[in-house]
KEPA-74175 format. One record per residue: y, x, z of N, C-alpha, C in turn; residue in one letter. Coordinates in steps of 0.05 Angstrom, whole numbers, padded with zeros to 5 digits, always signed. Each point is the difference from the previous one (the first is absolute). Layout:
! KEPA-74175
YXZYXZYXZa...
END
This chain:
! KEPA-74175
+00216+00086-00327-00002-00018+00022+00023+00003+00020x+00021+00006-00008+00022+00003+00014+00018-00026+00015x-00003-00023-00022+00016-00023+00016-00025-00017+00001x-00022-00001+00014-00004-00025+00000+00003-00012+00028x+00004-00027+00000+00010-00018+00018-00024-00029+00007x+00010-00006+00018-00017-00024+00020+00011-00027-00004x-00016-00007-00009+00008-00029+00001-00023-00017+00011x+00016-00031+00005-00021-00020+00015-00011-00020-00027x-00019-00017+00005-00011-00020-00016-00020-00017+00014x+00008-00022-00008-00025-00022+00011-00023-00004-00006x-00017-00008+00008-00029+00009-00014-00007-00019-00033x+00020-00016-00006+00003-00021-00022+00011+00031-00022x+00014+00020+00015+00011+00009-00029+00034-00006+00006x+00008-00027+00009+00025+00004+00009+00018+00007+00017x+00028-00001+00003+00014+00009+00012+00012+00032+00003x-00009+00009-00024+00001+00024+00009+00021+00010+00013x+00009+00023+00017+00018+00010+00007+00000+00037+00009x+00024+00012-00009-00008+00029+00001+00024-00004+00024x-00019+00025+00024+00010+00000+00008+00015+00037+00016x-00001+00016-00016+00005+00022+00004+00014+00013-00033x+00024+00010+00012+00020+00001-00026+00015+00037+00011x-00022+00014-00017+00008+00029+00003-00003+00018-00030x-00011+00023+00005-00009+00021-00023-00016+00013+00016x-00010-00008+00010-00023+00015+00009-00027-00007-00001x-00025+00005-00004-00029-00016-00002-00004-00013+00034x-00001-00026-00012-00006-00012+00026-00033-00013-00016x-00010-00005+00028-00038-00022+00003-00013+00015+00023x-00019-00030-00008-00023+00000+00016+00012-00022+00025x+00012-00007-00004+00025-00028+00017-00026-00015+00009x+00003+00001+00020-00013-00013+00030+00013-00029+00019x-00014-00026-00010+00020-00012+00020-00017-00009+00019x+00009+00007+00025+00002-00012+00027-00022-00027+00003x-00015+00002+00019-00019-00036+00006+00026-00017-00001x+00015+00001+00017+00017-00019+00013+00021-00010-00032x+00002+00026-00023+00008-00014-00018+00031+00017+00007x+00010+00013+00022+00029-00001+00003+00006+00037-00016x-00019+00016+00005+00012+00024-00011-00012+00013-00022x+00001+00026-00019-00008+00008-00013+00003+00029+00005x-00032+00022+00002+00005+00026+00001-00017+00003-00024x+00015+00029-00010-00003+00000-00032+00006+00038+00003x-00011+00007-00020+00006+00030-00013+00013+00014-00011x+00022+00011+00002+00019+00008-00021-00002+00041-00005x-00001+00001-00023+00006+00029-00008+00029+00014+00013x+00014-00019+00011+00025+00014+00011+00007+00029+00012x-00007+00022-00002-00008+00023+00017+00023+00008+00002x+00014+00004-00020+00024+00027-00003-00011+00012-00014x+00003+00027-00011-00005+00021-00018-00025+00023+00010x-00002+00015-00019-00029+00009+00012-00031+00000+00002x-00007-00025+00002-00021-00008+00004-00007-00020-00023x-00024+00004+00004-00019-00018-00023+00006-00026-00010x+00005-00007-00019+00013-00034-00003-00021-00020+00013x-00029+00006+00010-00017-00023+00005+00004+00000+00029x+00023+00023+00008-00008-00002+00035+00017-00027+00008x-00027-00014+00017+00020-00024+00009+00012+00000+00029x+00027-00016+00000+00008-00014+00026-00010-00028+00004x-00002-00005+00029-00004-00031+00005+00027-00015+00005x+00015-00022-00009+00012-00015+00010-00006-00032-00002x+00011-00010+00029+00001-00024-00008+00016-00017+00004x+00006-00030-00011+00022-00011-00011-00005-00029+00011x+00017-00012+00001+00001-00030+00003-00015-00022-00028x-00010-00012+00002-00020-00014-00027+00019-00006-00024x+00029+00000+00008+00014-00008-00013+00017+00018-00018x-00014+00028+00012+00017+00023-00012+00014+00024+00019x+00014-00023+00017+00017+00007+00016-00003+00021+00021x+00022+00015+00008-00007+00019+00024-00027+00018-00006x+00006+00018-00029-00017+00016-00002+00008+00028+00021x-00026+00017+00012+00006+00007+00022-00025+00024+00000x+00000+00025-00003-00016+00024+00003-00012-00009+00025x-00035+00008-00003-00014+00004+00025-00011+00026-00002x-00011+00016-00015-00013+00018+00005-00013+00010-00023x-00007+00026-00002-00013+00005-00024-00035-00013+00006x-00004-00001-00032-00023-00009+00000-00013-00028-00016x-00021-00007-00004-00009-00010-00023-00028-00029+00001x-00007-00013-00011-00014-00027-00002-00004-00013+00031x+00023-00008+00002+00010-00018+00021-00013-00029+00004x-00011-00003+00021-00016-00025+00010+00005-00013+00021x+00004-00025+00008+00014-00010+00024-00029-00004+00013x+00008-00004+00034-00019-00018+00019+00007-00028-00013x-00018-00014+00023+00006-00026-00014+00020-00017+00015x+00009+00017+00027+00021-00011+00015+00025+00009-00008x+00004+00012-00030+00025+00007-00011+00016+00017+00018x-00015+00026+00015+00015+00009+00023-00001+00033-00015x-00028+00004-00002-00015+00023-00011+00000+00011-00026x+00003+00019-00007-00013+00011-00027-00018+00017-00010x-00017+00003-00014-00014+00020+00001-00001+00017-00022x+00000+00032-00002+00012+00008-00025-00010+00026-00002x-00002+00019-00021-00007+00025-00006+00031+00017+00003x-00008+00027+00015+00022+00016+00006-00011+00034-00004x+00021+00008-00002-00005+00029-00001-00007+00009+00039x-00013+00011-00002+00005+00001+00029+00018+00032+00016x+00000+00005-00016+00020+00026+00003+00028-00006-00013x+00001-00029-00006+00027-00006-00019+00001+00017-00023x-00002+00021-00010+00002+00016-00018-00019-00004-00026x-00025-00012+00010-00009+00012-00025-00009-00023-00023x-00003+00017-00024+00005-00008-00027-00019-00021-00011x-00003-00013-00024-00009-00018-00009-00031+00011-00006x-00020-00011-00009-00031+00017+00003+00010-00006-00038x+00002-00016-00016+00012-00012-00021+00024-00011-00013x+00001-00001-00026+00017-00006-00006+00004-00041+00003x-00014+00000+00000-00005-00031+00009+00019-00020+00014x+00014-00025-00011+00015-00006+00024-00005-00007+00028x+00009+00010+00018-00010-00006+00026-00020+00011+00008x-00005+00024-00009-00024+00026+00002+00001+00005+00036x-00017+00005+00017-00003+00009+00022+00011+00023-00002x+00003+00010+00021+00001+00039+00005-00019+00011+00007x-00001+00024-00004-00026+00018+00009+00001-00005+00026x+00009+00000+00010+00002-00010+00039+00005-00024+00004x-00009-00018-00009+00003-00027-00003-00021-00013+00024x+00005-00012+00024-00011-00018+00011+00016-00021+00002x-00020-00025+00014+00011-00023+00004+00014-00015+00025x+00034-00001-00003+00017-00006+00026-00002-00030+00001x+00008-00004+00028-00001-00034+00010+00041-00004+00007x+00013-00009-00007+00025-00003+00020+00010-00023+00002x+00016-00007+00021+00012-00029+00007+00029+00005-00015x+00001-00018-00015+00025-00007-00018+00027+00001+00018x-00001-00007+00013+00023-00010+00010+00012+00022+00016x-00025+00014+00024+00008+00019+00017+00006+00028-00031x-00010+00003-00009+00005+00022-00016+00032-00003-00014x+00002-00026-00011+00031+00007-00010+00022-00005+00028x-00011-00008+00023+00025-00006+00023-00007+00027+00012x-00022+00010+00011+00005+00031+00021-00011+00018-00016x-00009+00005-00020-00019+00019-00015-00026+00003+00010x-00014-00018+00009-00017+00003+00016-00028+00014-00030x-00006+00019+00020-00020+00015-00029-00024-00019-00001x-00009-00001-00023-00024-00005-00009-00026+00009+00005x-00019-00013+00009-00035+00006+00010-00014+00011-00025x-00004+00022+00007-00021+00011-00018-00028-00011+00003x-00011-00015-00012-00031-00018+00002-00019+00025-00006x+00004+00006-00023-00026+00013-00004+00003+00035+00004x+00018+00011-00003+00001+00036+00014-00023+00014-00013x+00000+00009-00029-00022+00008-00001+00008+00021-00026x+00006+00023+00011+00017+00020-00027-00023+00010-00021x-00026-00011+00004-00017+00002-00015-00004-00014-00019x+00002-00030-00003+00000-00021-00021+00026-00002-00004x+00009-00017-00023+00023-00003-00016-00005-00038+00007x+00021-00006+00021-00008-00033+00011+00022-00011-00022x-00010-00027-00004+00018-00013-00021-00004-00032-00003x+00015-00019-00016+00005-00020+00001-00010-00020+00026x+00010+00002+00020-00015-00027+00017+00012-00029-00008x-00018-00006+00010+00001-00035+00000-00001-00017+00034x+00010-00006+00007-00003-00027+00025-00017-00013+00002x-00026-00008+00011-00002-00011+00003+00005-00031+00012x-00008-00031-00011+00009-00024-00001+00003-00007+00032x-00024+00013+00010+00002+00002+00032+00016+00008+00013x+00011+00016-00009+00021+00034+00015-00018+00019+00013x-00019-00009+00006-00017+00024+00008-00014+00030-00003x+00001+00000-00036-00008+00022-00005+00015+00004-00018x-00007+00021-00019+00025+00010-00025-00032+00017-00010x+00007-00004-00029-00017+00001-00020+00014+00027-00019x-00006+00021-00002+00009+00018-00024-00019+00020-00011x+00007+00012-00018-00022+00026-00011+00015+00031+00002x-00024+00010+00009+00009+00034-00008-00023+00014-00003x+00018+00022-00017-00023+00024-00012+00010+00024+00003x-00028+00015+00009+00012+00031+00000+00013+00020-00007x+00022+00012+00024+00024+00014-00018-00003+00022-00025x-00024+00003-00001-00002+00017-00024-00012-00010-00019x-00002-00025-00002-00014-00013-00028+00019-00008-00016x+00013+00011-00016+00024+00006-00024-00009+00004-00027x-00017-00011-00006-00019+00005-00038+00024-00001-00013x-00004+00003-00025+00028+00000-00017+00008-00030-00013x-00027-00016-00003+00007-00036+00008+00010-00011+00026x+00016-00019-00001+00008-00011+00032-00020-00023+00006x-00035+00020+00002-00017-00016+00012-00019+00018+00025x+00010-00015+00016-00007+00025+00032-00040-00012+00002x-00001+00018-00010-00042-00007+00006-00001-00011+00035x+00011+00011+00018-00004+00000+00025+00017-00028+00008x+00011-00009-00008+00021-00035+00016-00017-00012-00002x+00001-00016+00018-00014-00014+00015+00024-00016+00021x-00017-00028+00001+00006-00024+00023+00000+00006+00020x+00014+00000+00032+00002-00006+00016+00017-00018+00013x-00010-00009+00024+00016-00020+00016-00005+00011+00031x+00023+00001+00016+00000+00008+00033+00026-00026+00008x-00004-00003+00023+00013-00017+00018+00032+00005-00010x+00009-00020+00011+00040+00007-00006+00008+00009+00019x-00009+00010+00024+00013+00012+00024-00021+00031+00001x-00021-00002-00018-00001+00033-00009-00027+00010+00025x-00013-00020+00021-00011-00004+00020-00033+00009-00012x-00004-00011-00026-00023+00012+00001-00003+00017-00028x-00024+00011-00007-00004+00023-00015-00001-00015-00031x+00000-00001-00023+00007-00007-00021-00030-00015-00010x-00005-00012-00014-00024-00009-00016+00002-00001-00021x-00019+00010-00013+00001+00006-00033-00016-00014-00015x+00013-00016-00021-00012-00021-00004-00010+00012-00034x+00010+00022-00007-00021+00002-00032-00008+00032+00008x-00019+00007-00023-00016+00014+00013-00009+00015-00033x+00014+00014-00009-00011+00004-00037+00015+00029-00007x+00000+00007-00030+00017+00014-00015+00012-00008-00015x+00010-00025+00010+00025-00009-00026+00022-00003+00019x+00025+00000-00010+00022-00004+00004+00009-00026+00012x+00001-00009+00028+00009-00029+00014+00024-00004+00007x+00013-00015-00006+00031-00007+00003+00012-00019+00003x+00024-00006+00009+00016-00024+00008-00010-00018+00004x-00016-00002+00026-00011-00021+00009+00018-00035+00020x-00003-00015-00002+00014-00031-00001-00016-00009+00015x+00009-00011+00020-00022-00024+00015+00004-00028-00003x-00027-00011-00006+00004-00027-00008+00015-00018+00024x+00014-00023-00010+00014-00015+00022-00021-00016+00024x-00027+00008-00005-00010-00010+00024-00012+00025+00022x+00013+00025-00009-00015+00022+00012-00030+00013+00005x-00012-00020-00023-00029+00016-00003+00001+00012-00022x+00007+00008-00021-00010+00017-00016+00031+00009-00009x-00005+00032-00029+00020+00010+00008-00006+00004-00034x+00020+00001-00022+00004+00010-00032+00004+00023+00014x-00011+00011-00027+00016+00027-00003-00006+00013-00023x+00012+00025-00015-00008+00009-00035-00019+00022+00007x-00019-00002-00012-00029+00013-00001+00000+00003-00029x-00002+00034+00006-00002+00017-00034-00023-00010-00006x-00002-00010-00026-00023+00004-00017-00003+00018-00017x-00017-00003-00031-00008+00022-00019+00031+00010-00008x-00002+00023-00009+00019+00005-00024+00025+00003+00016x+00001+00006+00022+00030+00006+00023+00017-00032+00006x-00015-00023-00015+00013-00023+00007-00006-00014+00019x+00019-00013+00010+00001-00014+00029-00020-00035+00000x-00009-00007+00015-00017-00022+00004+00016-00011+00027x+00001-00036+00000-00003-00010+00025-00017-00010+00020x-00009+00018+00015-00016-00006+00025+00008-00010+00018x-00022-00011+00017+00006-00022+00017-00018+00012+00021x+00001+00006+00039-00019-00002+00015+00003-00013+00023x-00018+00001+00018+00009-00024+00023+00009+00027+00027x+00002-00007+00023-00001+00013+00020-00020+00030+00006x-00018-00014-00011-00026+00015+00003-00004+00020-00019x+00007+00003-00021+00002+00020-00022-00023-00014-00016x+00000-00017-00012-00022-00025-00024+00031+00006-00017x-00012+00009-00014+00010-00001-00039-00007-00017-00015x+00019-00003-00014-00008-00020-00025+00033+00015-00022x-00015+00004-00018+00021+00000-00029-00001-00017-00011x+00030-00013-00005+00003-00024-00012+00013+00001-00019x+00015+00023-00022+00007+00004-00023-00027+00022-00022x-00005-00005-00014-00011+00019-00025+00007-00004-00022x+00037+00011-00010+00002+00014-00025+00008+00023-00007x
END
């Protein structure tokens, strides 16, 4: 997984266009509401470190003015194309929990930062969730901007499958104001959760039998429904 690269496509299938031209594993390419930028993942580290550790950068839609922001991993915009929201080491240092692309770190919570002030003053990034106890990971934006949707599980739940019994849904405010709500409630493994474009309910992969993944669906309120069984 060393070169892969980003490209665009229209929802027909056409037009395709790549638009990142390196040797290094690039994804997970993120574009912008407004349509104008792209922040995306790259293995770029230097030497040393784990090939899945990611950097964040982001780029012009067109390719152009690719540009380091920060370390760190599954990048989500506000919907005012200002914000991002993203998994970070929070000691910067530490290592992948997996071999997985785009694996969290053992100190993995979830940062908020303004695009713009970060690459013009360095302005640091908001730590949302602060919590060296859970392993915080993939958020999502909500369609509102209001809240941010992600999962974490406890730092010592490491089985020798990459299925954490303990992850679980939550969602807390985007300014971090109030206390988190947990929206699944089980022993299976909950992950990469998506909010639908009208902001009531939220996908996300719900382990089923046999260590395989299912797609679940719940609303605000934590109401389940599984909507895949094979």
């Amino acid at each position: 997984g060393s070169n892969f690269e980003i490209y665009l496509l229209n929802l027909d299938g056409s037009g395709e266009q790549r638009v990142t031209h390196d040797t290094v594993g690039d994804g997970f390419g993120t574009l912008s509401p407004d349509g104008k930028k792209i922040v995306f993942e790259s293995n770029n580290n230097g030497q040393g470190e784990p090939g899945n550790t990611s950097n964040l950068y982001v780029m012009n839609a067109d390719g152009t003015d690719q540009t380091f922001l920060i370390r760190g991993g599954s990048p989500t915009w506000s919907p005012d194309s200002k914000y991002i929201a993203f998994h970070a080491s929070a000691s910067g240092t530490g290592q992948p929990i997996n071999n997985n692309p785009g694996a969290p770190t053992e100190d993995s919570d979830i940062f908020v930062a303004n695009v713009d002030d970060l690459l013009e003053y360095g302005t640091p990034p908001r730590n949302l969730t602060n919590d060296p106890a859970r392993v915080d990971d993939d958020p999502d934006w909500s369609p509102g901007g209001d809240s941010i949707v992600y999962t974490n599980h406890d730092v010592n739940d490491r089985p020798p499958v990459p299925t954490y019994t303990t992850a679980e849904v939550y969602v807390r405010s985007a300014d971090g104001t109030d206390t988190p709500t947990r929206l699944t409630n089980n022993t299976i493994d909950d992950r990469s959760p998506d909010w639908s474009h009208q902001g009531d309910r939220i996908a996300y992969s719900c382990q089923g039998g046999s260590q395989r993944f299912e797609i679940c669906v719940t609303d605000v309120n934590g109401n389940r429904t599984q909507i895949t069984d094979n």
